[in-house]
N, C-alpha and C positions, 0 to 999 in steps of 0.2 A: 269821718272824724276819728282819730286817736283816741286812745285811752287816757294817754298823756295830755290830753287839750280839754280832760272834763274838769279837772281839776283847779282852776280859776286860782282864787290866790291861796283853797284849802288846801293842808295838808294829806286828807285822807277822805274820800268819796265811799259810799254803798251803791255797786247795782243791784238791784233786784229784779230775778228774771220771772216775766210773765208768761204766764199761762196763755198765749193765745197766736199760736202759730199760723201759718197760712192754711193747714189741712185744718182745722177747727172751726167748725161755723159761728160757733159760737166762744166766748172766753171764759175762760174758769170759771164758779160763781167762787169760789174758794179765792182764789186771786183777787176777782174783781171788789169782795165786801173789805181785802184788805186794804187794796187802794181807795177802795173809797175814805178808808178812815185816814190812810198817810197822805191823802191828799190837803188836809186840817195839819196836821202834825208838821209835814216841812215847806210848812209857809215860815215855821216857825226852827225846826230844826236845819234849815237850810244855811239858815247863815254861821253857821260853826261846823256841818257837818253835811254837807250837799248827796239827795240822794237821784241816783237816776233808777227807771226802769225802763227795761230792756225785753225786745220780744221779737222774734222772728217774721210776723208778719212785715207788710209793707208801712213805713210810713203814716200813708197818707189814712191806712185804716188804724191805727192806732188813734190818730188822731181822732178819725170819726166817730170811736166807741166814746172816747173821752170829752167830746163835746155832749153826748147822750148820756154820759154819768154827771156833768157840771163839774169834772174836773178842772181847775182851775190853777195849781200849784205843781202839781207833779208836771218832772222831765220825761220826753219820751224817746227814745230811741230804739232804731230797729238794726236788727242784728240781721237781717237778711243780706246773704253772698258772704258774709265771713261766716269766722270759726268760733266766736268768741262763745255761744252754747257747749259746745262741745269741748274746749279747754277747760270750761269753771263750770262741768255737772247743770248747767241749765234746760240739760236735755239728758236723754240717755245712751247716748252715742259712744259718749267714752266706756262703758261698763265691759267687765271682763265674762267669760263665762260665768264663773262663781260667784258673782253679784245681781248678775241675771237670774241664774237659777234662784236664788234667796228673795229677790222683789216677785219673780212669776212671769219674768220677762222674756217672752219669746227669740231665740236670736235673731236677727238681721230686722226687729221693730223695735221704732226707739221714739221716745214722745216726752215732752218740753216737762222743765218742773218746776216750783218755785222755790230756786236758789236764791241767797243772799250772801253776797261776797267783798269784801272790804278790802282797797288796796290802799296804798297808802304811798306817798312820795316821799325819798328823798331829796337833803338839800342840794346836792348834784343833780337833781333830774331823775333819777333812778327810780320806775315804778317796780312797786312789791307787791305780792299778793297778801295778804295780813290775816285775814280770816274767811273761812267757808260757815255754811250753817251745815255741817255736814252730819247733822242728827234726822237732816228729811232723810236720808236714808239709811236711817236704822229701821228696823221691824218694827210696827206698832203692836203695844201693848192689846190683848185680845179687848175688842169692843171699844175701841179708842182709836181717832182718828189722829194723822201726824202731828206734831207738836212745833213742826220748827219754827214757826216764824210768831208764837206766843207770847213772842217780847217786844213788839212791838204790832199786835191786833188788837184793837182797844174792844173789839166784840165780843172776846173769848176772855178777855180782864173783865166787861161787866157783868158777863152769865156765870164767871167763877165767883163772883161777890155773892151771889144768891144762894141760897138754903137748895135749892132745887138743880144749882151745876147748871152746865150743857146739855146733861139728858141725850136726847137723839137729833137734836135742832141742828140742821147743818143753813148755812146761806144760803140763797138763790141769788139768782142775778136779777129777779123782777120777784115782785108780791101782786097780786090781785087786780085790780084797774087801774093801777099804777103803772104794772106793766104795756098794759094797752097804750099809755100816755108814753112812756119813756121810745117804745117801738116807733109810733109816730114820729114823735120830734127827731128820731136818730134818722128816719128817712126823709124826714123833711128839708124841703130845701134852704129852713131858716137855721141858721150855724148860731148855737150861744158862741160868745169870745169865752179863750178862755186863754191861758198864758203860753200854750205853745202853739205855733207858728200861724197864729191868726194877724191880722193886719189891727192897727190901735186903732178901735173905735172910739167915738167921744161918745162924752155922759150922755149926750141930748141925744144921740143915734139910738142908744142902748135903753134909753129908758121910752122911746116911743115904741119900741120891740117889746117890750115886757105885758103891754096887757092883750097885746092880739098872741103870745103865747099863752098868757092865762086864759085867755076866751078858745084858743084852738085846745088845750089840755083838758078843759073843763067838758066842752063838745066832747070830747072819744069817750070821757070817763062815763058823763051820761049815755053812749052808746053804747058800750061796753057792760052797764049797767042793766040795759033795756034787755041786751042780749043774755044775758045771766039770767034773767028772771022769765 
């Protein structure tokens, strides 16, 4: 697919590049607590302002992580065999020496980031590049993790409302026997539906599905629990 075919009848789309390349066993926890929140957000910003993200792995693992968060709203695309990482800083590929040296970046290793990049069409068809977040890579402030993408984390909006900040709290991608539950279902053979490229299940499918996953979830969690104690 083009760049120029995400664009539907908007004038201006955001990717955003994910943390979770094919060397990475796992994906960002930093990426993934953000999607989890824009996965809410452009069910509703979608229709004036379409966002995709974008990640190097294959496909079809994209989709599997995203069936194991319940995302349901967010587009997904993989950027595996092109360049499109490495033209718009979604990676570290492009860096110079003197850019390297300043991040700690060893030359000839180079690893995925979470850019945000806005292009925008013209009425001729003409795509443009319009904005980068290009403050991921400025230096963080001592004791302070990157900032870029704080305009639209609603995690890091409601720990800044608090008397007590962010402190040292960073995501994870799992908490406690919740994790145990969420690792399950991502290997399980039973797929939630979710908006991209699953097949349209009916209501009646979907809702016979729902209490043999609340009785399989609730099973690991008291095993999980047995095990802990």
């Amino acid at each position: 697919m083009k760049l120029s075919e995400l664009f539907g009848p908007h004038p201006s789309i955001l990717l955003y590049s994910f943390m979770y390349g094919p060397e990475r066993d796992d994906p960002c926890p930093g990426c993934t607590h953000t999607l989890d929140g824009l996965d809410g957000s452009v069910r509703h910003a979608d229709r004036r302002f379409p966002t995709h993200v974008v990640a190097k792995s294959p496909i079809a693992r994209l989709e599997a992580w995203a069936r194991a968060r319940g995302w349901r709203h967010l587009k997904l695309l993989s950027t595996a065999g092109n360049a499109y990482s490495h033209h718009y800083f979604g990676d570290t590929s492009k860096f110079g020496p003197e850019m390297r040296a300043a991040r700690g970046y060893a030359p000839g290793k180079d690893f995925d980031e979470p850019m945000y990049n806005v292009f925008k069409k013209d009425p001729d068809g003409t795509v443009r590049h319009f904005w980068g977040s290009e403050i991921l890579y400025v230096p963080e402030e001592p004791g302070q993790h990157h900032r870029a993408g704080d305009l639209v984390d609603p995690v890091w909006g409601l720990l800044d409302m608090s008397p007590e900040g962010r402190g040292a709290f960073f995501p994870k991608v799992e908490y406690g026997c919740g994790g145990e539950t969420q690792r399950a279902l991502r290997n399980s053979q039973t797929h939630i539906p979710f908006g991209v490229g699953e097949r349209d299940w009916s209501l009646e499918s979907l809702l016979e599905r729902i209490p043999r996953l609340r009785h399989r979830a609730a099973a690991i969690d008291r095993h999980a629990g047995s095990r802990r104690r």
